[in-house]
PDB file of N, CA, C and O in Angstrom:
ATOM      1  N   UNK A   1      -5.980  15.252  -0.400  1.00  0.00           N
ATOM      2  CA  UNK A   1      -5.941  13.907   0.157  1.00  0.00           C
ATOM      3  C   UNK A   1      -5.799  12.895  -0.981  1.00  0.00           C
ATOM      4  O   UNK A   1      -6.330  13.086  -2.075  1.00  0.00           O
ATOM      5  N   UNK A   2      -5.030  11.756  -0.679  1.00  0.00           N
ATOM      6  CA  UNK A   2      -4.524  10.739  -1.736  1.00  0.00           C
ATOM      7  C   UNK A   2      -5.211   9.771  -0.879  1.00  0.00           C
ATOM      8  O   UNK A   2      -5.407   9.925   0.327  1.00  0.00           O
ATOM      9  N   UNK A   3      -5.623   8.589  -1.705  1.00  0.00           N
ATOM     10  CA  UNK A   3      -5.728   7.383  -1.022  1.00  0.00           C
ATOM     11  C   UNK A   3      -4.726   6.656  -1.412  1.00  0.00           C
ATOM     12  O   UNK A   3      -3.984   7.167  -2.251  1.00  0.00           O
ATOM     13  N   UNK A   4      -4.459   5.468  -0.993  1.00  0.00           N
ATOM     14  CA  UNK A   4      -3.502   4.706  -1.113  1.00  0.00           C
ATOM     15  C   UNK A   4      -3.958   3.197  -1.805  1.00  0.00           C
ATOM     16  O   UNK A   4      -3.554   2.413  -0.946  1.00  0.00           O
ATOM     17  N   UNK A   5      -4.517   2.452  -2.781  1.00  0.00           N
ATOM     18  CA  UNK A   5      -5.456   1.919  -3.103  1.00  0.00           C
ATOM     19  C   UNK A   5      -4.951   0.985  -4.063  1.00  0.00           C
ATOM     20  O   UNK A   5      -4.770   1.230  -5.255  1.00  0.00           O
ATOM     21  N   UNK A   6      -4.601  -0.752  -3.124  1.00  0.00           N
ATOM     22  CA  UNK A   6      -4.229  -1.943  -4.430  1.00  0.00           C
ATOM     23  C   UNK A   6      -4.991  -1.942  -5.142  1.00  0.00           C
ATOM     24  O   UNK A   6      -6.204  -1.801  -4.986  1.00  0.00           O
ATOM     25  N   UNK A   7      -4.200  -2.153  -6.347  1.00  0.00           N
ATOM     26  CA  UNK A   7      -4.588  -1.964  -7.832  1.00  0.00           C
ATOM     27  C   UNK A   7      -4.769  -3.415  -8.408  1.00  0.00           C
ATOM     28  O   UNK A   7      -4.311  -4.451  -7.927  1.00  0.00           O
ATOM     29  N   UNK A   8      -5.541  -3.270  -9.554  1.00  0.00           N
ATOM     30  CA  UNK A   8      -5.688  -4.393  -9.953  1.00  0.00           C
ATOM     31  C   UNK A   8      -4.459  -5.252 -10.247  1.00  0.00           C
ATOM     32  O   UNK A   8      -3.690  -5.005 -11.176  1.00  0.00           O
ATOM     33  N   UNK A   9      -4.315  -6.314  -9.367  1.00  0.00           N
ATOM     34  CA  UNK A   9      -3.039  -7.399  -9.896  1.00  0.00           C
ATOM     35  C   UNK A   9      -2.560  -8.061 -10.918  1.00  0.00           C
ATOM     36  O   UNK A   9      -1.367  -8.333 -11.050  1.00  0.00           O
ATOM     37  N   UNK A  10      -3.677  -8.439 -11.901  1.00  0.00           N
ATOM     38  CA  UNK A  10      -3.837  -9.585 -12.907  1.00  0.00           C
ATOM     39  C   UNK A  10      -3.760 -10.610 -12.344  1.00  0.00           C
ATOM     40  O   UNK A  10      -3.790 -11.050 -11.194  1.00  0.00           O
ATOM     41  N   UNK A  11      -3.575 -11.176 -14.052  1.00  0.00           N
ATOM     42  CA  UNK A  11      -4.189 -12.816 -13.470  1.00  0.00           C
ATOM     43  C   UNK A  11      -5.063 -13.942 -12.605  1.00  0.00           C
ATOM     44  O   UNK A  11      -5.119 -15.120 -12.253  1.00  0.00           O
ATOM     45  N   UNK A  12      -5.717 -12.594 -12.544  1.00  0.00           N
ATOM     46  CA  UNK A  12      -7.261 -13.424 -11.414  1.00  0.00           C
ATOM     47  C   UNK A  12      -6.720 -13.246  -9.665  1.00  0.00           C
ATOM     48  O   UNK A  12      -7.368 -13.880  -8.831  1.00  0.00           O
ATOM     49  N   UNK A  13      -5.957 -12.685  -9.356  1.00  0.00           N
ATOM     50  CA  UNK A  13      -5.487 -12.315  -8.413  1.00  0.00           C
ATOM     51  C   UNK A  13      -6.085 -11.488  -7.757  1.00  0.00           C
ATOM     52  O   UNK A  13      -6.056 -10.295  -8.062  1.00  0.00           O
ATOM     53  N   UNK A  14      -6.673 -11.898  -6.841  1.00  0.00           N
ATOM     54  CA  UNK A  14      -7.984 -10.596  -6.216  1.00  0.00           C
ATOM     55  C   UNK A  14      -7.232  -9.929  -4.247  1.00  0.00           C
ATOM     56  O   UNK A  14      -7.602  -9.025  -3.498  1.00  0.00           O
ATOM     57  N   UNK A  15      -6.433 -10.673  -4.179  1.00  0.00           N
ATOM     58  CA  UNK A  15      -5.970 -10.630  -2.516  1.00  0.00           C
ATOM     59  C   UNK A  15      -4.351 -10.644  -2.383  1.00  0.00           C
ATOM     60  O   UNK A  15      -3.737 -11.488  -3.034  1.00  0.00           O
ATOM     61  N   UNK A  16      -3.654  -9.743  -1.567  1.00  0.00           N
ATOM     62  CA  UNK A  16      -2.429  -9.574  -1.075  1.00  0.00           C
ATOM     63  C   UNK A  16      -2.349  -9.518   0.275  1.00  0.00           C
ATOM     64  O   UNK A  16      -3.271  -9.117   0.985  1.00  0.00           O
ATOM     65  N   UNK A  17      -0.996 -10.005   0.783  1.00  0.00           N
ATOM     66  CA  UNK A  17      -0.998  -9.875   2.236  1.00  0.00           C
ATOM     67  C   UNK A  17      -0.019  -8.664   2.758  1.00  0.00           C
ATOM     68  O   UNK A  17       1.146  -8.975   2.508  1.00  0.00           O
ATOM     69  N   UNK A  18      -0.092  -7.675   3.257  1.00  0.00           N
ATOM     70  CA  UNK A  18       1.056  -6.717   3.598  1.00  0.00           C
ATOM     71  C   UNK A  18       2.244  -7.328   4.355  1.00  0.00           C
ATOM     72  O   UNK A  18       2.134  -7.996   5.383  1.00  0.00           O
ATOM     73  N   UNK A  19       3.301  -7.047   3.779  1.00  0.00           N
ATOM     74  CA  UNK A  19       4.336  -7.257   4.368  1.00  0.00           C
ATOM     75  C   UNK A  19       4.724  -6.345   5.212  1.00  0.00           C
ATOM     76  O   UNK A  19       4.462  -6.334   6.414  1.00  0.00           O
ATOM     77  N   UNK A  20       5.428  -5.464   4.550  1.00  0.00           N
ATOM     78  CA  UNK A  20       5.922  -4.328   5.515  1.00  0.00           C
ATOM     79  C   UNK A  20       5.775  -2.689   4.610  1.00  0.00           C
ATOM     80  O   UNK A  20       5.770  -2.362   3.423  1.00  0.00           O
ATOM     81  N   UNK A  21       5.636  -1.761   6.300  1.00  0.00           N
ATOM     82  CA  UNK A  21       5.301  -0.389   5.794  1.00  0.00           C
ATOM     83  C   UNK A  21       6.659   0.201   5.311  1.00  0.00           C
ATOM     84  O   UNK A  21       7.431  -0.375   6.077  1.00  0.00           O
ATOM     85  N   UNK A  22       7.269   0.828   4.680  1.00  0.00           N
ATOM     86  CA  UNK A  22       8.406   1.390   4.800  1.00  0.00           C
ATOM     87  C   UNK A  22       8.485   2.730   5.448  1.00  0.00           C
ATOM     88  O   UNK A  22       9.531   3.250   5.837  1.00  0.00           O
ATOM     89  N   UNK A  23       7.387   3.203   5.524  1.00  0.00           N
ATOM     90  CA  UNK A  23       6.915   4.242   5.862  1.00  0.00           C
ATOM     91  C   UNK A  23       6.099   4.465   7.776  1.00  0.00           C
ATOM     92  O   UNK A  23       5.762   3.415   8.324  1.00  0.00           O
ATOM     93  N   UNK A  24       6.008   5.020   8.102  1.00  0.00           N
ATOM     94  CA  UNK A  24       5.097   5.733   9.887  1.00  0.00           C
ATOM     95  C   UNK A  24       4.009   6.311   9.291  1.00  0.00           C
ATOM     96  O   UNK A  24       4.081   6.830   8.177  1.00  0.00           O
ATOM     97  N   UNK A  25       2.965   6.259   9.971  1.00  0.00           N
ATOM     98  CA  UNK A  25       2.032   7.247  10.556  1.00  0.00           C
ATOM     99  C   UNK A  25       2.704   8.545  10.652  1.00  0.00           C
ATOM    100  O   UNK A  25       3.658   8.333  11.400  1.00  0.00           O
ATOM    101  N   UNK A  26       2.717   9.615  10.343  1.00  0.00           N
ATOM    102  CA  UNK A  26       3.149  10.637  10.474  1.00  0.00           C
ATOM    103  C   UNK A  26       4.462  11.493   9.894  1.00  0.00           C
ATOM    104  O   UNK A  26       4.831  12.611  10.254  1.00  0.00           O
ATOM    105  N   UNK A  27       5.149  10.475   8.716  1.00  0.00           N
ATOM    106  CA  UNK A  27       6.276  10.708   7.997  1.00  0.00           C
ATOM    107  C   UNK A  27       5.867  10.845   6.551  1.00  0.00           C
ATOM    108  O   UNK A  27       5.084  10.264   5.800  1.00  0.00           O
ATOM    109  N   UNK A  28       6.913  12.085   6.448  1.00  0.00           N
ATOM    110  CA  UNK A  28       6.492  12.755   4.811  1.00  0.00           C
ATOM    111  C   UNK A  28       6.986  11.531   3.984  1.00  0.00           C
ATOM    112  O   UNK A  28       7.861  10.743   4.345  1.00  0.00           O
ATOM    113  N   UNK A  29       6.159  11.491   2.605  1.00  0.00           N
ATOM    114  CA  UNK A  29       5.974  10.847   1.319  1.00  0.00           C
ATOM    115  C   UNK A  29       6.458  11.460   0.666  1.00  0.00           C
ATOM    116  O   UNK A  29       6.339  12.669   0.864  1.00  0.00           O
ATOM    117  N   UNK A  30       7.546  10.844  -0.854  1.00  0.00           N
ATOM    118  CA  UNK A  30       7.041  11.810  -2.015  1.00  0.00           C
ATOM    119  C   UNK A  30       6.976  10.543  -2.607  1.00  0.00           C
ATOM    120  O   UNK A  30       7.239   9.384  -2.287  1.00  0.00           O
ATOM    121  N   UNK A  31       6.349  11.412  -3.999  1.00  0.00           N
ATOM    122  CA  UNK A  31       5.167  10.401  -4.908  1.00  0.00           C
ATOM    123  C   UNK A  31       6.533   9.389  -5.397  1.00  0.00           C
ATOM    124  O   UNK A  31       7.748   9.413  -5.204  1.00  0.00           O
ATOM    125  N   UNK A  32       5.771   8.698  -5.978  1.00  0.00           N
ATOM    126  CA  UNK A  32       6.805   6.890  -6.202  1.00  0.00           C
ATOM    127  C   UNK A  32       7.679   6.340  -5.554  1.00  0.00           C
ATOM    128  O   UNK A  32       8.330   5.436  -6.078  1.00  0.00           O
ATOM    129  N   UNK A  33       7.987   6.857  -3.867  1.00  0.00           N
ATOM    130  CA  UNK A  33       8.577   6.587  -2.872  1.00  0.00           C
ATOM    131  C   UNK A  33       7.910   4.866  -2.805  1.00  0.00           C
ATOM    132  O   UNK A  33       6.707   4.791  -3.055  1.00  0.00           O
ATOM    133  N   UNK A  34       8.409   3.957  -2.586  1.00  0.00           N
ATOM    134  CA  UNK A  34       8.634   2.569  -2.191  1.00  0.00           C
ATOM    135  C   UNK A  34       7.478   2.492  -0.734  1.00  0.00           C
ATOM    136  O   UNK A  34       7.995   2.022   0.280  1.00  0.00           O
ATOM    137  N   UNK A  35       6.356   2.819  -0.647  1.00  0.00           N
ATOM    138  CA  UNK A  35       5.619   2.945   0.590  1.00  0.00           C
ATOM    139  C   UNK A  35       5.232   1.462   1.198  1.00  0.00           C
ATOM    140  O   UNK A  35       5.092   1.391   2.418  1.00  0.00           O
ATOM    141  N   UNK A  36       5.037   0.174   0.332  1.00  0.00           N
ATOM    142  CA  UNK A  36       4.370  -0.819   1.301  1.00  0.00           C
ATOM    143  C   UNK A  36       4.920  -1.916   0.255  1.00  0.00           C
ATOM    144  O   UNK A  36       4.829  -1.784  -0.965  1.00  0.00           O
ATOM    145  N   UNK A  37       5.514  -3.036   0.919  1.00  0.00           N
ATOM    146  CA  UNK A  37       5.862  -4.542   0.733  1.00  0.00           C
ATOM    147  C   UNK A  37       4.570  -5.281   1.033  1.00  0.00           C
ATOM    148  O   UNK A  37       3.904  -5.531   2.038  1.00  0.00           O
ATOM    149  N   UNK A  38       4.469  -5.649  -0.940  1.00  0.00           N
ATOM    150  CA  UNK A  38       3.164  -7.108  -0.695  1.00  0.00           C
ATOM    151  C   UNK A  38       3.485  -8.034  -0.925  1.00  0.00           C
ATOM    152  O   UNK A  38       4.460  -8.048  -1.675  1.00  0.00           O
ATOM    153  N   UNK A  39       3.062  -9.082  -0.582  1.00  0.00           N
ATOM    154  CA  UNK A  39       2.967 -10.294  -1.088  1.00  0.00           C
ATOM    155  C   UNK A  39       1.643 -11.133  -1.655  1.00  0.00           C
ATOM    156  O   UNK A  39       0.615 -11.242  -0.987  1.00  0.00           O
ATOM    157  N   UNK A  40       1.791 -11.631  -2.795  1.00  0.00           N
ATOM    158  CA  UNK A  40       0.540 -12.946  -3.255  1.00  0.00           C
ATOM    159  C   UNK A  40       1.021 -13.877  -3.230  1.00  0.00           C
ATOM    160  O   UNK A  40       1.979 -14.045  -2.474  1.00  0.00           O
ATOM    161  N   UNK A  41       0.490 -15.026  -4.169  1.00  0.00           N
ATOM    162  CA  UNK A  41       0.838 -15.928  -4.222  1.00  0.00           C
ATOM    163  C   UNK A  41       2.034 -16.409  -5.398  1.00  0.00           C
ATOM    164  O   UNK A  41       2.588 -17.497  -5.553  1.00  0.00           O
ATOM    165  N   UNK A  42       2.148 -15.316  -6.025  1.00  0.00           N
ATOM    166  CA  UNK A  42       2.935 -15.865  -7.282  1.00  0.00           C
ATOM    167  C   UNK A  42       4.480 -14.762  -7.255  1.00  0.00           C
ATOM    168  O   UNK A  42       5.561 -15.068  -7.758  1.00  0.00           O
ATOM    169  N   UNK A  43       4.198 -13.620  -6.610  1.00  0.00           N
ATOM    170  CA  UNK A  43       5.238 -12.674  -6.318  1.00  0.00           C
ATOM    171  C   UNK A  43       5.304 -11.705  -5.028  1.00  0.00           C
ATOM    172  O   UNK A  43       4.326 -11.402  -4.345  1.00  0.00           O
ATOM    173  N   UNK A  44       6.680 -11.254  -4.807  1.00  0.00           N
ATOM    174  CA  UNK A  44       6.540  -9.996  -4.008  1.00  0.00           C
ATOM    175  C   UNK A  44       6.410  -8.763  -4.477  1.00  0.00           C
ATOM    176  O   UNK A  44       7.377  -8.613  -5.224  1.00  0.00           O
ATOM    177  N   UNK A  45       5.781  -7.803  -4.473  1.00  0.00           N
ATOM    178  CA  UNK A  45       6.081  -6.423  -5.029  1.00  0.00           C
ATOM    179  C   UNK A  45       5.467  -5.391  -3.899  1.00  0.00           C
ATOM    180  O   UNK A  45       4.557  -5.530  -3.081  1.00  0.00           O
ATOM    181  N   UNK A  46       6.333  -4.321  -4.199  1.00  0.00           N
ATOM    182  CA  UNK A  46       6.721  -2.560  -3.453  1.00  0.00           C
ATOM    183  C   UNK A  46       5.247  -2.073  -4.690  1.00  0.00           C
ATOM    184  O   UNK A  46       4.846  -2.277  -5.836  1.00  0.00           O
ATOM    185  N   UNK A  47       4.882  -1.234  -3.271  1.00  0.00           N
ATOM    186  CA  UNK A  47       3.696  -0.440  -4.375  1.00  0.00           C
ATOM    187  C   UNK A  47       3.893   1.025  -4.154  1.00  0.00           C
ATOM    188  O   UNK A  47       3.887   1.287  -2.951  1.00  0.00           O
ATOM    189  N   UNK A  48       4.033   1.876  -4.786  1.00  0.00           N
ATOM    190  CA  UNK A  48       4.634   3.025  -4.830  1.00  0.00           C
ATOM    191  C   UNK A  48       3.638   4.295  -4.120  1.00  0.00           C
ATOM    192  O   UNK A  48       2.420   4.165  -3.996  1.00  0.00           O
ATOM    193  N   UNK A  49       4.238   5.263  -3.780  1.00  0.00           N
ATOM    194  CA  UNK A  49       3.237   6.289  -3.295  1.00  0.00           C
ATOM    195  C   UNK A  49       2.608   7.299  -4.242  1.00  0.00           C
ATOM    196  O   UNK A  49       3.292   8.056  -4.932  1.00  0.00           O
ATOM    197  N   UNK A  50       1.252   7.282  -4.248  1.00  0.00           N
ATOM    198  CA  UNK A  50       0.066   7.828  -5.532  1.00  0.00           C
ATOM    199  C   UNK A  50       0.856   9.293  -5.401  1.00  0.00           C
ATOM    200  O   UNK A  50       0.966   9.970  -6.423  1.00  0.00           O
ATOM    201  N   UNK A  51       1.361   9.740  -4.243  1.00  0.00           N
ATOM    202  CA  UNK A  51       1.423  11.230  -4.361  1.00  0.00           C
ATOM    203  C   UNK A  51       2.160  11.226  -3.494  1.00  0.00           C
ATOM    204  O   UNK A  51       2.654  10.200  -3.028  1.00  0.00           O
ATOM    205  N   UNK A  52       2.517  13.039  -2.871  1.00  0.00           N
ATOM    206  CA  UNK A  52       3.590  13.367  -1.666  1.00  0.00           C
ATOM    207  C   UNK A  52       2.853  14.091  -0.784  1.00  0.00           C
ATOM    208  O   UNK A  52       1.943  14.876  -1.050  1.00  0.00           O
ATOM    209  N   UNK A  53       3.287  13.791   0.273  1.00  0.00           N
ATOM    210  CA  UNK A  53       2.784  14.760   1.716  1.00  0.00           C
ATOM    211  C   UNK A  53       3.125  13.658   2.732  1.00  0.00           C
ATOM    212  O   UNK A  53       3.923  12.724   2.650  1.00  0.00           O
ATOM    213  N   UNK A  54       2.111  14.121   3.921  1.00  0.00           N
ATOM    214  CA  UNK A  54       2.104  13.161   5.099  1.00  0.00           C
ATOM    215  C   UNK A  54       1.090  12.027   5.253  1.00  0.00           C
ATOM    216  O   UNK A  54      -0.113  12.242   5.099  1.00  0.00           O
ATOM    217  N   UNK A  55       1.589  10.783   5.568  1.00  0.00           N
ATOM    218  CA  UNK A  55       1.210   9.485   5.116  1.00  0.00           C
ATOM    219  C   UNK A  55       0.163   9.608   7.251  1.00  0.00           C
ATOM    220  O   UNK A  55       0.668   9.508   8.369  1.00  0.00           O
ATOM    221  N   UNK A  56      -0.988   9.793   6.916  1.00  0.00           N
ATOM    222  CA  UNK A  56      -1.278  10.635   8.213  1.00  0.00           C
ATOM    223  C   UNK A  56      -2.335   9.296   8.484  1.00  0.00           C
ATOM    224  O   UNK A  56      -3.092   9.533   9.425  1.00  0.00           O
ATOM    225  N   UNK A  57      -2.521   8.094   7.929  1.00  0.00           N
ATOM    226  CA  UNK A  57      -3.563   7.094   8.092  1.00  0.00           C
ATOM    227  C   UNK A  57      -3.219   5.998   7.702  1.00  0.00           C
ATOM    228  O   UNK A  57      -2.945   5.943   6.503  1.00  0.00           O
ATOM    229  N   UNK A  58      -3.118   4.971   8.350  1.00  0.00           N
ATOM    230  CA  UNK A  58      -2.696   3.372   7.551  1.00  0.00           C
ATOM    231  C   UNK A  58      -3.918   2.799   8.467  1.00  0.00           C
ATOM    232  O   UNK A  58      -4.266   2.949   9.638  1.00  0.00           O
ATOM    233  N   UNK A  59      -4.491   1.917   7.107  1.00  0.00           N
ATOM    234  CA  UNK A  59      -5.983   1.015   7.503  1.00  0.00           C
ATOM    235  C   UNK A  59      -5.281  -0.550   7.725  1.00  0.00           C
ATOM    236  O   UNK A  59      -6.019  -1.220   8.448  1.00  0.00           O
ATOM    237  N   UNK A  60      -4.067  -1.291   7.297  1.00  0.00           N
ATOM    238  CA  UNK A  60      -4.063  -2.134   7.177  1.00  0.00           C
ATOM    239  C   UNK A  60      -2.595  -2.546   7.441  1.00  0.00           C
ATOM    240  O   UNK A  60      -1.724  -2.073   6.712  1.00  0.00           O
ATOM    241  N   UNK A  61      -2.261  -3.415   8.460  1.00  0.00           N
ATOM    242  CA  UNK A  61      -1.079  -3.807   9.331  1.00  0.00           C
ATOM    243  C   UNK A  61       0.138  -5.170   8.808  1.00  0.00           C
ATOM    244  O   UNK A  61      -0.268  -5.867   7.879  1.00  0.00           O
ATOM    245  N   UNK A  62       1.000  -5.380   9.160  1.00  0.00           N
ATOM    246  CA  UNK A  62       1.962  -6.281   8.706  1.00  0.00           C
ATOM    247  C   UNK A  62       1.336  -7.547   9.023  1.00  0.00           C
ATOM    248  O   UNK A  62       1.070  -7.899  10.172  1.00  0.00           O
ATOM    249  N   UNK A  63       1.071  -8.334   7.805  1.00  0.00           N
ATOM    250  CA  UNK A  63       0.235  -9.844   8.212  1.00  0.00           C
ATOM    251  C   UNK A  63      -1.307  -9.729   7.946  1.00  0.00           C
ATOM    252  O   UNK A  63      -2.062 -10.680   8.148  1.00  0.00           O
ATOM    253  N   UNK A  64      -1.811  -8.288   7.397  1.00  0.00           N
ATOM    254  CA  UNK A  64      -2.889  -8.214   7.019  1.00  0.00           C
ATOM    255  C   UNK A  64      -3.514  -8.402   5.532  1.00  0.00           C
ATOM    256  O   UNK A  64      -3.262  -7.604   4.629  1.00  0.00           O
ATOM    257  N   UNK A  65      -4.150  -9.260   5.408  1.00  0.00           N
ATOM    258  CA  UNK A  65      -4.142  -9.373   4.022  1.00  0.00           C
ATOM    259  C   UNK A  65      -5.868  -8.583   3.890  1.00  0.00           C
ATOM    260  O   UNK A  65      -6.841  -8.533   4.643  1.00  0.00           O
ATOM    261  N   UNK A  66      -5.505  -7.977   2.305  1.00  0.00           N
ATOM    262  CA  UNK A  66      -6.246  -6.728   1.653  1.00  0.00           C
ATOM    263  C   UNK A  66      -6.749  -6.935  -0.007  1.00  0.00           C
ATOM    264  O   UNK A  66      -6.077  -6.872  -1.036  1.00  0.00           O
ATOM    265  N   UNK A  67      -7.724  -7.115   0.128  1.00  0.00           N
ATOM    266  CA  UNK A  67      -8.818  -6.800  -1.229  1.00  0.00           C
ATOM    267  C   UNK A  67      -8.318  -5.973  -2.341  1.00  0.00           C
ATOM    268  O   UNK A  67      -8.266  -4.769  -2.088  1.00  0.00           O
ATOM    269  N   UNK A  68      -7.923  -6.358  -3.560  1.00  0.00           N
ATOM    270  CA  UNK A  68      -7.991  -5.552  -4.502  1.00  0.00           C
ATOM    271  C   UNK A  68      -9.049  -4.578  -4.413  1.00  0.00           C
ATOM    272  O   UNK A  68     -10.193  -4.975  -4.190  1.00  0.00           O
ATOM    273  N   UNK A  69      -8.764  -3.136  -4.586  1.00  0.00           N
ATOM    274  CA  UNK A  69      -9.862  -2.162  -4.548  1.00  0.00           C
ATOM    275  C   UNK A  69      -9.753  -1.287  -2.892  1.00  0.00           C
ATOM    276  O   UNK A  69     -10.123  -0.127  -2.712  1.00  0.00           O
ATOM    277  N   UNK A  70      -9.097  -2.284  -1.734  1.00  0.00           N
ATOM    278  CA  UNK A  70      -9.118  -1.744  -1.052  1.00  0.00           C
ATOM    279  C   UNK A  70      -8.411  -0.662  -0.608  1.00  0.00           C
ATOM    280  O   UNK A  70      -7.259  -0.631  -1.041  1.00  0.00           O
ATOM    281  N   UNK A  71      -8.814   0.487   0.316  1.00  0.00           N
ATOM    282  CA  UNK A  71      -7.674   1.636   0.498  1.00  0.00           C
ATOM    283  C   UNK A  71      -6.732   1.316   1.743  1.00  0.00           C
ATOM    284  O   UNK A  71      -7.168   1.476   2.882  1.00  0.00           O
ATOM    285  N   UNK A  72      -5.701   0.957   1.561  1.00  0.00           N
ATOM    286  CA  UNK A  72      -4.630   0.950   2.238  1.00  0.00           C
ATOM    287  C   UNK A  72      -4.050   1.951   3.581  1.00  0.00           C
ATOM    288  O   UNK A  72      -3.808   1.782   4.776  1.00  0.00           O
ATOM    289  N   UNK A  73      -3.999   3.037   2.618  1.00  0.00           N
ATOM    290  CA  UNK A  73      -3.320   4.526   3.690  1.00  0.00           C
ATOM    291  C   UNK A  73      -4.400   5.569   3.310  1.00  0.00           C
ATOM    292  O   UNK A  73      -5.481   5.389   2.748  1.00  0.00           O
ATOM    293  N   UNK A  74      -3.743   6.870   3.828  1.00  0.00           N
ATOM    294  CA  UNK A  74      -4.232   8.278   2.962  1.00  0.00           C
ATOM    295  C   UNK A  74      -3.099   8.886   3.458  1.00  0.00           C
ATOM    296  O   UNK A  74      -2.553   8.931   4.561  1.00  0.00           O
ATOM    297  N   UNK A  75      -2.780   9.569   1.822  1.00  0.00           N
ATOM    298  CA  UNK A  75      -2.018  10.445   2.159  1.00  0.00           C
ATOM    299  C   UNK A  75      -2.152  11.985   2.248  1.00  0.00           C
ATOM    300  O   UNK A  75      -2.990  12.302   1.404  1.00  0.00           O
ATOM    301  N   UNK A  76      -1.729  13.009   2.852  1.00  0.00           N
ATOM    302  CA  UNK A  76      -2.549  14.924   3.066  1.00  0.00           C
ATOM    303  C   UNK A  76      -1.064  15.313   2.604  1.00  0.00           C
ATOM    304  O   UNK A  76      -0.746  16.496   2.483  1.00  0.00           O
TER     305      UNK A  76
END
């Protein structure tokens, strides 16, 4: 099991809002696959997938904004 887990941003940047999944509930990953569109306040960025398998859990939806530290997906 992988978690899926925003990373520290810099610059005092503690919060992102999800844009979009590129990815389903139930569709294979491989690792540095393009998995989730964020947004802050100063940029957009793609955060890559920690690992490969099936992306079998997403905690957090399009328009949801998420805590540095927080876990995002899991991937099996």
């Amino acid at each position: 099991m992988v978690k899926v887990i925003l990373p520290e941003l810099g610059e005092g940047i503690q919060k992102a809002t999800l844009s979009y999944w590129y990815f389903k509930e139930g569709e294979k990953v491989s690792e540095k696959d393009d998995l989730v569109e964020l947004t802050t306040d100063k940029a957009t960025f793609n955060l890559p997938s920690p690992g490969s398998g099936m992306l079998t859990e997403i905690f957090f939806h399009e328009g949801d904004t998420v805590n540095v530290g927080q876990t995002l997906a899991v991937i099996e």
